[in-house]
Every structure is written in C-alpha cells, then in structure tokens.
C-alpha positions as CSV (number, residue, x, y, z in Angstrom):
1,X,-1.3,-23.5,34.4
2,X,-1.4,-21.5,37.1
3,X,-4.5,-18.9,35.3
4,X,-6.5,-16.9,38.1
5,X,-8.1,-14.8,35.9
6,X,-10.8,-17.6,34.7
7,X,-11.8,-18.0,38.5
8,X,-12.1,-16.5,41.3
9,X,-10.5,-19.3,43.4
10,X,-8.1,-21.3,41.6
11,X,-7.3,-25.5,42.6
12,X,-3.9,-26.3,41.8
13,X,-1.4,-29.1,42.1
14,X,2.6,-28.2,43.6
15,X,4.7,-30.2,42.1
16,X,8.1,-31.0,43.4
17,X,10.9,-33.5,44.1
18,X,9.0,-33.9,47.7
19,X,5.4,-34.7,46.5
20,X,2.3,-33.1,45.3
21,X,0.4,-31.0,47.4
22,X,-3.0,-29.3,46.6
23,X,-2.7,-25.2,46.9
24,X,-6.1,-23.0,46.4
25,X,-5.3,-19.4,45.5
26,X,-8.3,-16.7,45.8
27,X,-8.4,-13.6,44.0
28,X,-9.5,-11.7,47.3
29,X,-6.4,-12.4,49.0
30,X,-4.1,-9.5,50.0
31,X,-1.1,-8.8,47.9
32,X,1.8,-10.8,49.0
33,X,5.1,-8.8,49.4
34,X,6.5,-8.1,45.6
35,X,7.5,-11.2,44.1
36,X,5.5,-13.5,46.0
37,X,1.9,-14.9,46.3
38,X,-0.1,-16.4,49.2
39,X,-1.6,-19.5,48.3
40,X,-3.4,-21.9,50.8
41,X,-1.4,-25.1,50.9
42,X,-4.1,-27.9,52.1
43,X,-1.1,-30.1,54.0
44,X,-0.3,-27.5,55.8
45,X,-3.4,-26.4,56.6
46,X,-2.1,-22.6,56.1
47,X,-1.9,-19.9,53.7
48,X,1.7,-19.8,53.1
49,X,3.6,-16.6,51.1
50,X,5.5,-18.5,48.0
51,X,8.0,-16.7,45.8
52,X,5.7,-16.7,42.1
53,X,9.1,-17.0,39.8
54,X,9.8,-20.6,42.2
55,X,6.6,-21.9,42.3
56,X,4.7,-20.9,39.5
57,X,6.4,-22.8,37.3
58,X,5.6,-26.3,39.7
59,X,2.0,-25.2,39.7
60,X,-0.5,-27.6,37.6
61,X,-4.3,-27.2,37.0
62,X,-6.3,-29.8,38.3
63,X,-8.8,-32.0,36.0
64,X,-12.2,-31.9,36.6
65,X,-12.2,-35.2,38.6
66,X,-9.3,-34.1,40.5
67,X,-11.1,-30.5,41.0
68,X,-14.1,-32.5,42.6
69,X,-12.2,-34.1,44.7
70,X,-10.1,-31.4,46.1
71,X,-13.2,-29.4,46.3
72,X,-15.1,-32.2,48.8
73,X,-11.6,-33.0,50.7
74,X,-10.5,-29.4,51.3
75,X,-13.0,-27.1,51.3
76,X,-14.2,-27.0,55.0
77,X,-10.7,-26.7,56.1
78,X,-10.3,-24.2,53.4
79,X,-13.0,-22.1,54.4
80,X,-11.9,-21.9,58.0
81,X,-8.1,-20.8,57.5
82,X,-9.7,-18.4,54.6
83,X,-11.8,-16.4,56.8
84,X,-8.8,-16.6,59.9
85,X,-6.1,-15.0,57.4
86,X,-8.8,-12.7,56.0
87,X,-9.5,-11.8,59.7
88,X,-6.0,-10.7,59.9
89,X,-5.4,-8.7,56.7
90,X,-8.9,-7.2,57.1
91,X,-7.2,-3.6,57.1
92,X,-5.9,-4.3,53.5
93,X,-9.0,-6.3,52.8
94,X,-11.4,-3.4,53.7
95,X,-9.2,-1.0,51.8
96,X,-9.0,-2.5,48.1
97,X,-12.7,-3.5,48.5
98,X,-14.3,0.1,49.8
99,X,-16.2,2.1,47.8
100,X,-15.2,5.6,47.9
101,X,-17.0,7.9,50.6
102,X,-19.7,10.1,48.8
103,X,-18.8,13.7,49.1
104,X,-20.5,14.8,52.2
105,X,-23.2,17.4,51.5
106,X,-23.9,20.7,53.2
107,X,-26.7,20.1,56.3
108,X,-29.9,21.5,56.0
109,X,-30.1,23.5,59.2
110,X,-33.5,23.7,60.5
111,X,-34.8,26.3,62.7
112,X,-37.7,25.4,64.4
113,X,-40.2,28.3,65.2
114,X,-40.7,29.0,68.8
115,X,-43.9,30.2,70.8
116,X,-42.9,33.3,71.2
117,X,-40.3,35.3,68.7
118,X,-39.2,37.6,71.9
119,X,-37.0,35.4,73.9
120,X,-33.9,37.2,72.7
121,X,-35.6,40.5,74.0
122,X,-35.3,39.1,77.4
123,X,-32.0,39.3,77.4
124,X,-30.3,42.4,78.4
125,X,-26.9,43.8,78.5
126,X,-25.1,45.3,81.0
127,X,-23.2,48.1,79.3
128,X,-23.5,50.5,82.3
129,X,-21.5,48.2,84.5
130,X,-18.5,48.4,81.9
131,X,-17.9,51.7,83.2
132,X,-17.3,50.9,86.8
133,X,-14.1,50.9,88.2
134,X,-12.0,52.0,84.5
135,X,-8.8,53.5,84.4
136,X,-7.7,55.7,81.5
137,X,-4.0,53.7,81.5
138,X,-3.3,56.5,78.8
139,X,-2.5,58.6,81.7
140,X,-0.5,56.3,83.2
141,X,2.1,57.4,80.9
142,X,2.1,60.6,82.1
143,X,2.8,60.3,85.5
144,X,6.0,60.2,85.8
C-alpha cells in the first residue's frame, strides 16, 4: 500500500466513495508543502498536491495485470505532464539533484616570455615634472 521506496515510480489505485482513479507518484518529484504529496492523477491529466494523512489511507497497489495496463494506457500522457511540472519546479529539481561545486583551485598563472626582457625599460618616469608649480601649504599657515 502506498510503498515508494521499492520503485522509483509507484502505480496506485484512489479509492473513494466517487470512483477509482489511477495516481503515479515519482520519487523525483519536488516536496509537496508539509503534509501533502504530489501525485499524478491520470483523470485529470494533472499532478495534483493531496493531503498524505487523507489519501494515503485510499491508496491501493495495483496487481501486475492492472500495472500493465495502467502502464500502456497512461504512460504517454504521463510522460508529458511529468516533464511540464518538472519544467516548473526545475529550481528545486536542480537543487536536491546537484552535485556539490568542487572547490575551485588556485590558477596557474602563466607568463609567457617576450622577445625582448627590456620593455619595461622603455618606460620612464617623470619625476622632474612633480616639482613644477608646488606650493609648500605649510606656509600657508603662517601667513596670517
């Protein structure tokens, strides 16, 4: 009754005062609010969020005959609405199924040798022009 852990995608039966309906549960679905569970109700055509204490206990395995059967009817449809509701809790999807990011590792910096090792020789400073047009604003204290 009701066992996900033997399969990754469970075929079950609702039971109620309505009718029976055929509901798939996968193991890769999101989890449903606490309390509840998302199972794919073939009716509807829609994965639906039941409340687990209500429904559980309405929820039936299916024989193998059955299983075949609910497998040929409902599986393209399945399939379909599967990979739409995946589509739109891929956030949480991508999430519980990453693999943790590898500690990134120091780069290697290369320095490639150039032609000539006196480029930065060419390159001369100034330091006279510094000097042009300074004020000593220590004096500017003084002149009162």
């Amino acid at each position: 009754m009701y066992d996900t852990s033997k399969e990754p995608v469970w075929y079950g039966e609702l039971r109620t005062a309505r009718g029976n309906t055929i509901l798939i549960h996968d193991k890769e679905f999101p989890e449903a609010s606490a309390g509840r569970v998302y199972l794919y109700n073939t009716v509807r055509d829609a994965v639906i969020e039941y409340a687990e204490d209500i429904v559980k206990v309405n929820l039936h395995d299916l024989t193998e005959e059955e299983l075949k059967a609910a497998k040929a009817e409902f599986d393209a449809n399945w399939l379909v609405t599967r990979a739409s509701f995946m589509q739109q809790h891929a956030g949480w999807v991508e999430a519980i199924h990453a693999k943790p990011a590898p500690a990134p590792k120091k780069a290697k910096v290369e320095v490639e040798e150039s032609a000539s090792d006196d480029d930065d020789d060419d390159v001369e400073l100034e330091v006279g022009s510094l000097d042009d047009g300074y004020d000593d604003w220590s004096d500017d204290d003084d002149r009162s």
